[in-house]
C-alpha positions as CSV (number, residue, x, y, z in Angstrom):
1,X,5.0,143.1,142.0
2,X,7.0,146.5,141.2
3,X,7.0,147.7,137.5
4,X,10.6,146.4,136.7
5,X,9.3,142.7,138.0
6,X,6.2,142.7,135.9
7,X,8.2,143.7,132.9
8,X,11.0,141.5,133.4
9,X,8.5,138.5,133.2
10,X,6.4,139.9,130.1
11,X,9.4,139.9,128.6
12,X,11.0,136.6,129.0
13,X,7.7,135.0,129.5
14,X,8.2,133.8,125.9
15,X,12.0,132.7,125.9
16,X,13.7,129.6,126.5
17,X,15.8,130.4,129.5
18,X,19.5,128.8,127.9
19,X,18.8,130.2,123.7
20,X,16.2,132.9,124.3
21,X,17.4,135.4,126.4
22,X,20.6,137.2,125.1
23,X,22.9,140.2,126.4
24,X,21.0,143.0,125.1
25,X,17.7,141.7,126.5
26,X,18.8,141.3,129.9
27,X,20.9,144.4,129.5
28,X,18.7,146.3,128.4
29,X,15.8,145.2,131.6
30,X,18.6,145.5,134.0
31,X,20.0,149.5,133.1
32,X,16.0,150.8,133.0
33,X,16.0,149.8,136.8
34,X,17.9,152.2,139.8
35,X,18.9,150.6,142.7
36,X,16.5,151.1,145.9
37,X,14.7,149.4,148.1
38,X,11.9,149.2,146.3
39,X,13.3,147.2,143.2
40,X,14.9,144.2,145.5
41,X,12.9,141.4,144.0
42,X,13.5,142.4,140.3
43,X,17.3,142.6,141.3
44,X,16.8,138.8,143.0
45,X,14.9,137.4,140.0
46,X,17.6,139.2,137.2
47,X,20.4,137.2,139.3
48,X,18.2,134.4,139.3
49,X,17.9,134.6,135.4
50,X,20.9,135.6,134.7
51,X,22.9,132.4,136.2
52,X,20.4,130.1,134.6
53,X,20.5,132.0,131.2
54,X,24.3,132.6,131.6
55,X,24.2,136.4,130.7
56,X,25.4,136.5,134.3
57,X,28.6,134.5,135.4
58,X,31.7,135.4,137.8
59,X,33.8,135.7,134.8
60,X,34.4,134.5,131.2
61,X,33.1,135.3,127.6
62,X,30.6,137.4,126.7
63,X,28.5,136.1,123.6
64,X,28.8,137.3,120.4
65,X,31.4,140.1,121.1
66,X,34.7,138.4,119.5
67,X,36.2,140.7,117.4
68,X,39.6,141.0,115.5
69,X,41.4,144.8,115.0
70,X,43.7,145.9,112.3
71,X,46.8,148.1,112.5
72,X,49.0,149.2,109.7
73,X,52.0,150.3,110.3
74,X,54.2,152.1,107.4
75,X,57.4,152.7,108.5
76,X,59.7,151.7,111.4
77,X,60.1,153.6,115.0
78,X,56.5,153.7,115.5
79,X,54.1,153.0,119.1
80,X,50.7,152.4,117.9
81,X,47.9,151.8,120.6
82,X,46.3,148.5,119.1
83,X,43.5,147.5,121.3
84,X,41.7,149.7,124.3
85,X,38.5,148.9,126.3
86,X,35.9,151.7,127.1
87,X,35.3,152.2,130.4
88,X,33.5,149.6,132.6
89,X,34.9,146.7,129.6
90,X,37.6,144.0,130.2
91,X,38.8,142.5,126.7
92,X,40.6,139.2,126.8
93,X,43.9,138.8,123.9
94,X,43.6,136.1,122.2
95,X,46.2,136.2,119.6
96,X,48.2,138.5,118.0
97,X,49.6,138.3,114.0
98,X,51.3,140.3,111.7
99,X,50.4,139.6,107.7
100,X,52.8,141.4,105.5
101,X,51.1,143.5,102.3
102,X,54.2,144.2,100.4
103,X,56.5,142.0,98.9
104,X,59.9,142.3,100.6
105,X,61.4,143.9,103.5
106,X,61.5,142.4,106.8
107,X,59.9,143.7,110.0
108,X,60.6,143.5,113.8
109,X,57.5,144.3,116.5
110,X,57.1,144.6,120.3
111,X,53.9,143.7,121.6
112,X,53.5,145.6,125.3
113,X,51.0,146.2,127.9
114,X,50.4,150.1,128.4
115,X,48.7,152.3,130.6
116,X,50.5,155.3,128.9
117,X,53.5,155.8,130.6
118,X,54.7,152.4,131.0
119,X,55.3,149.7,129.0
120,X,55.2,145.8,129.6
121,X,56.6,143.8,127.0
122,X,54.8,140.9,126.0
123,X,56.5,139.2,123.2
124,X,58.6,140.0,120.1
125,X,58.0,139.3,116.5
126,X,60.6,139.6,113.6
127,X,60.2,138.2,110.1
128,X,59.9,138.8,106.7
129,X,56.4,137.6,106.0
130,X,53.5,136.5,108.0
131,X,54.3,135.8,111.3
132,X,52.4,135.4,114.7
133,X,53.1,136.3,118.4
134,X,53.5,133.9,120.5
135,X,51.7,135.1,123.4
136,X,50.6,132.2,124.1
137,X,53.8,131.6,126.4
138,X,52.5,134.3,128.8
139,X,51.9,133.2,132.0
140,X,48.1,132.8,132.0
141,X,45.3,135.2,129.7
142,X,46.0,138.6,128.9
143,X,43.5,141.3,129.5
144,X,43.3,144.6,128.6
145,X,40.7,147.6,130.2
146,X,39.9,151.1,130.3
147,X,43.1,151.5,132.3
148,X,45.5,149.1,130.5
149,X,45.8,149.2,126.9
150,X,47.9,146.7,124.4
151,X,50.2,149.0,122.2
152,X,53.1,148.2,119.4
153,X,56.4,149.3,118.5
154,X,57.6,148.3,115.1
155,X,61.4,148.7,116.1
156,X,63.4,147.4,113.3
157,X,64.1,145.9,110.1
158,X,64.1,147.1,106.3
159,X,60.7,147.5,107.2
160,X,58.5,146.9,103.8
161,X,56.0,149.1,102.7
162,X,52.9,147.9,105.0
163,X,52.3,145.2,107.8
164,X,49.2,144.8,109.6
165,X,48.8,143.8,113.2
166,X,45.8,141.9,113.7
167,X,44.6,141.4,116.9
168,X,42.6,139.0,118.3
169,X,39.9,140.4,121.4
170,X,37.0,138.6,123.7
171,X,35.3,140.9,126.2
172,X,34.7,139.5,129.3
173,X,33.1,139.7,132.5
């Protein structure tokens, strides 16, 4: 066996294939090895370990990388970028809110895909107090990635003093 392969079982020689072995371990085996000819077996048994372990799939959730971001916006007739992947990363949206931190004023907000130039609207989102996006609706998940990012434009209203956007990510695979 090659060096990779004989650390790739002293590592997991201990773990439980389905709780034991998560991202970072199996990340960090499989960016120490470069790809030639000589490191074809530890390649074979990483995919083999990975699909059992389910740090490998064709797509879907990545463990324990949920996250929520917060934007506050302050006045109205402002483009904030909200949410952006690094490159290499796909993020799935999962929901989208505004909570209101003042006490009056209503707000209006346009959620959009960017890659920025363009803009896609997704959904709009006027009120006066804590409201959510109904992205939902969209035609199927929404993903965002080094190359498209998810942006908004608080358009309108007698805009009170503060309204975070609260964003709602899952990165993917």
């Amino acid at each position: 066996m090659d060096e990779y392969t004989n650390k790739l079982y002293e590592d997991f020689k201990t773990r439980d294939v389905l709780d034991g072995i998560s991202a970072d371990n199996f990340d960090s085996l499989k960016n120490d090895a470069f790809i030639v000819p000589e490191n074809k077996k530890f390649f074979e048994d990483m995919l083999r370990i990975g699909w059992l372990s389910g740090q490998l799939s064709s797509s879907g959730p990545m463990p324990n990388t949920g996250k929520i971001v917060t934007t506050q916006f302050t006045a109205a007739s402002q483009t904030k970028t909200v949410a952006s992947a690094n490159a290499g990363e796909v993020w799935q949206v999962m929901g989208a809110s505004a909570n209101r931190v003042s006490a009056s004023g209503s707000f209006t907000f346009v959620l959009n895909f960017t890659d920025g130039v363009n803009f896609v609207r997704i959904e709009s989102l006027s009120g006066s107090g804590n409201n959510e996006f109904n992205i939902t609706s969209t035609a199927g998940p929404m993903y965002i990635d080094e190359n498209i990012s998810l942006s908004v434009v608080s358009s309108g209203g007698s805009f009170p003093s503060d309204v975070d956007i609260l964003i709602a990510l899952q990165r993917v695979r």
